[in-house]
C-alpha positions in Angstrom: 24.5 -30.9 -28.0 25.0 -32.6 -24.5 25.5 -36.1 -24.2 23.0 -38.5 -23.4 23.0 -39.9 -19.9 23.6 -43.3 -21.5 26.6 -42.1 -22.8 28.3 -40.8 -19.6 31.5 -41.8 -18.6 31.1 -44.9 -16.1 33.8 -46.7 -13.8 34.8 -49.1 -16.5 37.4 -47.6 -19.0 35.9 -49.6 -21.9 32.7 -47.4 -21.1 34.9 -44.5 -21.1 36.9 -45.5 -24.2 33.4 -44.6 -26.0 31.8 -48.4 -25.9 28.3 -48.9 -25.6 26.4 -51.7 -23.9 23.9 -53.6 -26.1 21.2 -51.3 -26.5 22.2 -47.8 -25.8 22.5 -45.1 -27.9 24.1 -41.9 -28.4 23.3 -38.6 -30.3 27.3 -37.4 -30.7 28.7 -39.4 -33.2 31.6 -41.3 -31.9 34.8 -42.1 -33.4 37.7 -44.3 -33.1 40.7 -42.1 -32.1 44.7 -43.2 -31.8 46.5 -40.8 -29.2 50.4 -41.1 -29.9 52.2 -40.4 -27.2 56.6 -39.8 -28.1 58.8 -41.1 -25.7 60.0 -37.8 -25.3 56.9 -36.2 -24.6 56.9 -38.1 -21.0 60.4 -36.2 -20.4 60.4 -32.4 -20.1 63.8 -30.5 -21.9 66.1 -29.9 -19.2 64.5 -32.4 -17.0 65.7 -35.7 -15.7 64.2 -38.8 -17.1 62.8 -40.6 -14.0 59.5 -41.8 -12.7 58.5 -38.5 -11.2 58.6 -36.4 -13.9 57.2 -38.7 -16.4 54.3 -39.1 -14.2 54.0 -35.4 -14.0 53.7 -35.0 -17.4 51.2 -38.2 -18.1 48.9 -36.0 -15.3 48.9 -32.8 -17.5 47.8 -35.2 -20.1 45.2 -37.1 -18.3 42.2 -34.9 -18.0 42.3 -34.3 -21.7 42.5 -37.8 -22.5 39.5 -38.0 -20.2 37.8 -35.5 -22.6 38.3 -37.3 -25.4 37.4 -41.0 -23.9 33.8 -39.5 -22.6 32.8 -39.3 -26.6 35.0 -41.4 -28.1 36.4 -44.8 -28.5 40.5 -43.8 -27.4 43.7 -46.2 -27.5 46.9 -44.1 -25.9 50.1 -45.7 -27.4 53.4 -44.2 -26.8 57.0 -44.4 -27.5 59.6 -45.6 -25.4 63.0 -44.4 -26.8 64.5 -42.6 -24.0 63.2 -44.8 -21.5 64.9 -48.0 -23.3 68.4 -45.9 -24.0 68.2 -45.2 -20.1 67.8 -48.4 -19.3 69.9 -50.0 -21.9 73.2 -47.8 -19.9 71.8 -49.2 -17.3 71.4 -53.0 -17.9 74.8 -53.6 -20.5 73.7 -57.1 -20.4 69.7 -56.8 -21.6 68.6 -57.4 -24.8 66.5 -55.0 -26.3 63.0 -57.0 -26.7 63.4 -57.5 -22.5 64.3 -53.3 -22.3 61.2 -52.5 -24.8 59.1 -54.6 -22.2 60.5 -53.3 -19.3 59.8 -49.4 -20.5 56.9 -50.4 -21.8 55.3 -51.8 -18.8 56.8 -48.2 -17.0 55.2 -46.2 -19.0 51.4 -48.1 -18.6 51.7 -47.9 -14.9 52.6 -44.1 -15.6 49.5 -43.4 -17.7 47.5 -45.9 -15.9 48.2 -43.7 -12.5 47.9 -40.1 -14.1 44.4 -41.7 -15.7 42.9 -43.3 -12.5 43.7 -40.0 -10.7 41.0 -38.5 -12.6 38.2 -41.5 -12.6 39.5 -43.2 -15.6 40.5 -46.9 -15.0 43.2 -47.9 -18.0 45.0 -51.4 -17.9 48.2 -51.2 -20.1 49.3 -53.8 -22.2 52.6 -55.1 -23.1 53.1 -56.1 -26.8 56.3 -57.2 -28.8 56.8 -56.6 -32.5 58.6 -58.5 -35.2 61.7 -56.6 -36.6 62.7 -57.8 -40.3 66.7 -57.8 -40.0 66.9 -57.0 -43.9 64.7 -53.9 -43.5 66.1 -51.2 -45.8 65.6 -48.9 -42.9 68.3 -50.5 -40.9 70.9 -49.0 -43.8 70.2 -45.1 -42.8 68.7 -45.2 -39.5 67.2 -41.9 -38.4 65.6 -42.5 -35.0 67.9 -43.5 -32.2 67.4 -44.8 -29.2 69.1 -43.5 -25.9 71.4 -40.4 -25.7 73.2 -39.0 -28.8 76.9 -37.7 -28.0 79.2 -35.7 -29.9 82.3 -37.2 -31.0 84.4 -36.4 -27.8 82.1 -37.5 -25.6 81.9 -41.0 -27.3 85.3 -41.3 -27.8 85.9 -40.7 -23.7 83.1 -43.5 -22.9 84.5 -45.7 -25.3 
């Protein structure tokens, strides 16, 4: 089935995001769709982390987001670990909510870039969560943020 012409993709990207205006119909059926984005998926193996090649991997992404927005209602999120450990070697002094906003606010100009370079407007927005300090999670932690070094390594920046 093709899309009705109501449907198409306009210049807003809540019309692209798969909203309707009062009124308008659609014979797909549209659904609500989370696209996850790691932190490491913005940096290549092997490659550098730095604006250039994250922005080269948030194009490759882009027209397939695209896809997906001209049916359906889409929210990109992403992750931001290796972008706040880069920083955080960076900035010594930064606490980690300012370093989460910082990469945050990166990484929607990134997407918002790779996005408008194919006719899809996207306005990122910066958002700051609540950590619970007596989380058990906090006891084992398994996801880390910034580089992991082996013991000798550590031991010479130290």
């Amino acid at each position: 089935k093709t899309v009705d012409k109501k449907c198409a993709v306009t210049g807003s990207f809540a019309l692209e995001a798969g909203s309707r205006r009062k009124g308008e119909t659609c014979d797909t059926k549209s659904l609500k769709i989370v696209v996850a984005v790691g932190g490491n998926a913005l940096q290549r193996r092997g490659e550098k982390l730095c604006y250039a090649n994250q922005l080269k991997a948030a194009m490759a992404a882009a027209p397939t987001l695209k896809m997906l927005a001209a049916q359906h209602q889409v929210v990109l999120t992403h992750g931001n670990g290796p972008q706040v450990g880069a920083l955080a070697l960076e900035r010594k002094t930064a606490t980690f909510d300012l370093l989460g906003a910082e990469s945050q606010g990166q990484i929607g100009l990134i997407f918002s870039q790779a996005l408008g370079s194919v006719g899809m407007p996207a306005a990122p927005i910066v958002t700051q969560v609540r950590v619970d300090p007596n989380d058990a999670a906090f006891k084992d932690p398994t996801k880390y943020v910034g580089p992991i070094y082996t013991k000798e390594v550590a031991e010479d920046l130290a």
